[in-house]
C-alpha positions as CSV (number, residue, x, y, z in Angstrom):
1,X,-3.5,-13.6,5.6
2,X,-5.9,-11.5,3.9
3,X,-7.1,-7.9,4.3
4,X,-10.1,-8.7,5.8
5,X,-8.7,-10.8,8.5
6,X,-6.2,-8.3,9.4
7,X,-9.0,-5.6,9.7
8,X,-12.2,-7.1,10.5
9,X,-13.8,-4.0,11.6
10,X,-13.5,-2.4,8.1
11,X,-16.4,-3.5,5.1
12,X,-15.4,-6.1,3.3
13,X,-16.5,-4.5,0.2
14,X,-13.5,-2.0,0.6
15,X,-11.1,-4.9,0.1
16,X,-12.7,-6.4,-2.7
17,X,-12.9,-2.5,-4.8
18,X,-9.2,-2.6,-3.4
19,X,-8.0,-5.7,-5.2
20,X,-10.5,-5.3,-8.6
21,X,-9.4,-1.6,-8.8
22,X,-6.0,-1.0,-8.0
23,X,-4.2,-3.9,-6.9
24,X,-5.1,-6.6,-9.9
25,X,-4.5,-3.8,-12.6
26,X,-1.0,-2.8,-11.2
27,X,0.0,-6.3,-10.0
28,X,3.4,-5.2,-11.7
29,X,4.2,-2.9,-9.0
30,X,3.8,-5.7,-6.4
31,X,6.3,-7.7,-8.3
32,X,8.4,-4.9,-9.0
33,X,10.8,-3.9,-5.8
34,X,9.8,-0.2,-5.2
35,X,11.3,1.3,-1.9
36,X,8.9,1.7,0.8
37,X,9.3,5.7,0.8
38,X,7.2,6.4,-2.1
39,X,4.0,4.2,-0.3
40,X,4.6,6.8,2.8
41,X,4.4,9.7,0.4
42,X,1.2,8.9,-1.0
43,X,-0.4,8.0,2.3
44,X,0.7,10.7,3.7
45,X,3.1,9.2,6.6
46,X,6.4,10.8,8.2
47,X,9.0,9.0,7.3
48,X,10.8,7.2,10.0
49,X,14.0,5.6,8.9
50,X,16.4,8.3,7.0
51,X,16.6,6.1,4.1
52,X,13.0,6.6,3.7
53,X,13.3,10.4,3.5
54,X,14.0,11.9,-0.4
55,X,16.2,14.0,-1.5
56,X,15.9,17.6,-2.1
């Protein structure tokens, strides 16, 4: 399901400078397993699980 389905409220624009900007050119992180913590951190969103939570 696309973005755009999922969030029909939001411009449709926003989804396509999404994909041409950030999403095509990294495609290897989308292929690459990265744990979910590090998406939180850079949105900016509590962690919820503890396994989610880094080290310090």
């Amino acid at each position: 399901m696309k973005y755009e389905e999922w969030f029909p409220e939001i411009n449709s624009d926003v989804f396509k400078d999404l994909r041409e900007k950030i999403l095509i050119p990294n495609s290897n992180f989308v292929q690459d397993c990265h744990p979910i913590k590090y998406l939180l951190r850079e949105v900016g969103i509590e962690p919820f699980f503890f396994s989610d939570f880094f080290e310090e």
